[in-house]
N, C-alpha and C positions, 0 to 999 in steps of 0.2 A: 504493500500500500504506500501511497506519496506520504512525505513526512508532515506536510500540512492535516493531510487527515489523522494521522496518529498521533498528530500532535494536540489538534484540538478533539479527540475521544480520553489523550491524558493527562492534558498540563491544564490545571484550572485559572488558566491567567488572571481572569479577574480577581481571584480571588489573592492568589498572589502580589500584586498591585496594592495591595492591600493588606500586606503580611506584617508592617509595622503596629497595626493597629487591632490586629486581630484578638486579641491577648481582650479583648473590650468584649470579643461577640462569644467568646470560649475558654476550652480548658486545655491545657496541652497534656492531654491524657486521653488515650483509646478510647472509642465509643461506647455503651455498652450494649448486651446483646438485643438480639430484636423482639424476644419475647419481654423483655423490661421496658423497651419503648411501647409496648402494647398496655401495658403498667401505668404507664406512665397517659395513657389516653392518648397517647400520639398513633394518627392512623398513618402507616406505609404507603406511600407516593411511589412510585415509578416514575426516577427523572434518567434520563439519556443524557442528559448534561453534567459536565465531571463537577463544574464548579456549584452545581447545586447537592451534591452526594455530601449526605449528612448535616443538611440546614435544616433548624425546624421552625415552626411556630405556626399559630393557628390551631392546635390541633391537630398538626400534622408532620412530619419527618420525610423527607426525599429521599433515596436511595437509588443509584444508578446500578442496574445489572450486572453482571460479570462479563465483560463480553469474553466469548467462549476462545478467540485468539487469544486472550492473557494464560489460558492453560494448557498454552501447546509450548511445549520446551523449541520447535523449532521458530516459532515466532521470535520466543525473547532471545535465541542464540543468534537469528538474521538479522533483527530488529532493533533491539535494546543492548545486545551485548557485542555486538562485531562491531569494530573500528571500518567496516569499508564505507558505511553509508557517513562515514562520520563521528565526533561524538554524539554522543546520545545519553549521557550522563545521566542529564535532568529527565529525560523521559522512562529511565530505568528506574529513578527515584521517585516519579511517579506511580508508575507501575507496580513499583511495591511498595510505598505508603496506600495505594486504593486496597492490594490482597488484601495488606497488614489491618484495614481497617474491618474487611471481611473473618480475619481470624477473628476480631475482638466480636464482631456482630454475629457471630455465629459459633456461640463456645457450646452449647446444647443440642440434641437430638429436635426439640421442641421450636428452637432456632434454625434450626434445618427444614423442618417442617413448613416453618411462616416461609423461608428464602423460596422453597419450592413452590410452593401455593403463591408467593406473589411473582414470580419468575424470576427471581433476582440470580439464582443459578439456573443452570442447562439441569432440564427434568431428568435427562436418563444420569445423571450423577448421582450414587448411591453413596449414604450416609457412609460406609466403609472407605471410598473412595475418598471424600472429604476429609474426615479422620487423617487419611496418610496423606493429601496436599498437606494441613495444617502442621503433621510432623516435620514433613519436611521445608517448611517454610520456615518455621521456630529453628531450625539446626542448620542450617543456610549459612551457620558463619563456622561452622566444625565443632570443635570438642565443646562441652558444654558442662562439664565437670562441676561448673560453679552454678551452673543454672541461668546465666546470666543474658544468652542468648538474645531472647527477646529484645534485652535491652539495648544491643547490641546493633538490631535490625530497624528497629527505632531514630539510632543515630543514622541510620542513610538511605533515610524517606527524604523528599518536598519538601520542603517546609509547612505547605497547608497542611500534611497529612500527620504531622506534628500534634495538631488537636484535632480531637473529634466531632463533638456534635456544634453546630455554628447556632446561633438563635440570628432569625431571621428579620428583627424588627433592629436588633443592635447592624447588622448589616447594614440596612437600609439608612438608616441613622448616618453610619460612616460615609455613606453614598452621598446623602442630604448633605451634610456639614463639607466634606470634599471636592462635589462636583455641582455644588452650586443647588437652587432651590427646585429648578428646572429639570434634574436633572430626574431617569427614570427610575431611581434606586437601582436594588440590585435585583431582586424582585418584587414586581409592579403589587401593594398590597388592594391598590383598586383597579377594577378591566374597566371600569365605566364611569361616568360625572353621577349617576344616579351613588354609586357605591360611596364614592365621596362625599358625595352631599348628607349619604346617610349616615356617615361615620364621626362627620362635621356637626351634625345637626345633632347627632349626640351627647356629645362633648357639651357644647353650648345647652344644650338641654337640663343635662348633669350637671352644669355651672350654675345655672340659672336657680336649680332646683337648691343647692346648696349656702345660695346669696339670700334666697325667701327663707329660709331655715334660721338663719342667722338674723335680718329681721322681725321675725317673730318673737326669739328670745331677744331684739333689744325694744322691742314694744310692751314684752310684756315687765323688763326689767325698768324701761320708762314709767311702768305702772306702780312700781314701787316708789318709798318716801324715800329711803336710801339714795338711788340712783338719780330719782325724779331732779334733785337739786345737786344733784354731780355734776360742773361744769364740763370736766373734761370727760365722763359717759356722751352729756349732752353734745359736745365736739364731734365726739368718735361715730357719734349716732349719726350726727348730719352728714359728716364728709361720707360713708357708708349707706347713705341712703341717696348721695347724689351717682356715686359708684355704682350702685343695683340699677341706677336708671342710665345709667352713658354705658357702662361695661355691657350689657348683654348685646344693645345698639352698635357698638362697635365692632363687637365680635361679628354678627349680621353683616354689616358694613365690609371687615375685612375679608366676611366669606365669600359675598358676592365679587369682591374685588378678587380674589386668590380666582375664582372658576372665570371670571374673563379673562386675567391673565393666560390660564393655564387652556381655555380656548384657543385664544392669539396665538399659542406659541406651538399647541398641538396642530391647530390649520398651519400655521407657516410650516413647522417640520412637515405635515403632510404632504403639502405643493412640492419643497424642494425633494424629496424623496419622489414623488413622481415625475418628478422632472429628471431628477438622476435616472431612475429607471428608464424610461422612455428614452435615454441618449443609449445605455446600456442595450437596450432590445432595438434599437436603432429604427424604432417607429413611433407612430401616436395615436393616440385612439378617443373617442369621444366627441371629436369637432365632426363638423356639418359638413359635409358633399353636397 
């Protein structure tokens, strides 16, 4: 295969790009197995993207397949470990931080089970078979006298493959703050303006809800003789009660501002994307005959 394709089935660039910062979204420890993300209420995703294997949130955990060349000894001896095409270093250190992350997600009979039921291995792979990869993957570096092995295999992963499970909103986070407000995250947590609007509308909703909460106890602490003649209650009161009426107003305000912006700039990206396309396919479509 071209090295462009194997490179983007095992180097999770984006995510890389991003490796000073990671340490924000995760733990630099193995994942753990898939029957404990089941545990844990997290439902198994099927993603074919390297740099979504092992991001969660929502509810939910991604995991990318095995694909069935990583288990052929002649792949990784043409591929990852011959010097003719090149180095290939970093994609050998991919290659085995993705296994190394399947040792850990798969230390159970029960864990084998879930991999084969979601597809994440090749079905005719029999739990005996697995067993002996997993041996031989942990003894990959020789004697092992001390037990240490793993550790061993550890130091010459990727870097992503370094930590395991990523939470998906710290991502997105590092995306926001890095590439600006515009930008798509890493993955998009709304497909629609409706989804947004509802997520928005929530937020302000649950603000709103908690500002009347607070006016109530200072209405009814107005009602006392204690407080009634407290100058600075009576202060706190007023500037908090001009607050409950500009703050919710504003937030409105900036919502409607935030979804025309993010109109604007979704139509512009859409025009020049089909303008690049159309020079790419070297035709146009839509105008009038």
């Amino acid at each position: 295969p071209h090295l462009d394709l194997i490179t983007s089935e095992l180097s999770p660039t984006r995510v890389h790009r991003r490796i000073r910062y990671l340490w924000l979204a995760g733990r630099p420890v193995p994942p753990r197995p898939l029957h404990h993300q089941l545990l844990l209420g997290r439902y198994i995703f099927v993603s074919e993207r390297i740099d979504l294997h092992l991001v969660w949130g929502g509810g939910r955990i991604f995991v990318k397949p095995i694909p069935r060349y990583l288990l052929n000894p002649n792949f990784w001896s043409t591929h990852l470990l011959s010097q003719t095409h090149g180095n290939r270093t970093h994609l050998r250190q991919c290659a085995m931080g993705f296994l190394l992350s399947y040792v850990a997600l798969i230390a159970y009979e029960s864990d084998f089970r879930i991999a084969i039921e979601k597809g994440l291995i090749p079905p005719s792979m029999p739990w005996s078979s697995w067993r002996r990869f997993v041996r031989e993957m942990l003894h990959a570096q020789g004697d092992d006298s001390k037990g240490e092995n793993h550790l061993l295999l550890w130091g010459d992963v990727a870097d992503r493959f370094i930590y395991g499970e990523l939470r998906l909103n710290r991502l997105n986070m590092i995306e926001l703050v890095l590439s600006g407000p515009f930008s798509r995250g890493f993955l998009a947590t709304w497909t629609s303006f409706g989804g947004f609007y509802q997520y928005t509308s929530a937020a302000i909703i649950a603000g709103t809800a908690y500002i009347l909460l607070i006016l109530s106890a200072m209405q009814v602490g107005l009602g006392t003789a204690r407080l009634a003649d407290d100058e600075v209650f009576q202060a706190a009161s007023y500037r908090f009660t001009v607050f409950s009426i500009l703050g919710p107003l504003a937030a409105v305000v900036a919502l409607v501002f935030a979804f025309a912006a993010a109109l604007l700039y979704n139509t512009i990206r859409t025009k020049n994307f089909e303008a690049k396309r159309s020079e790419q396919l070297g035709r146009t479509w839509g105008s009038r005959h």
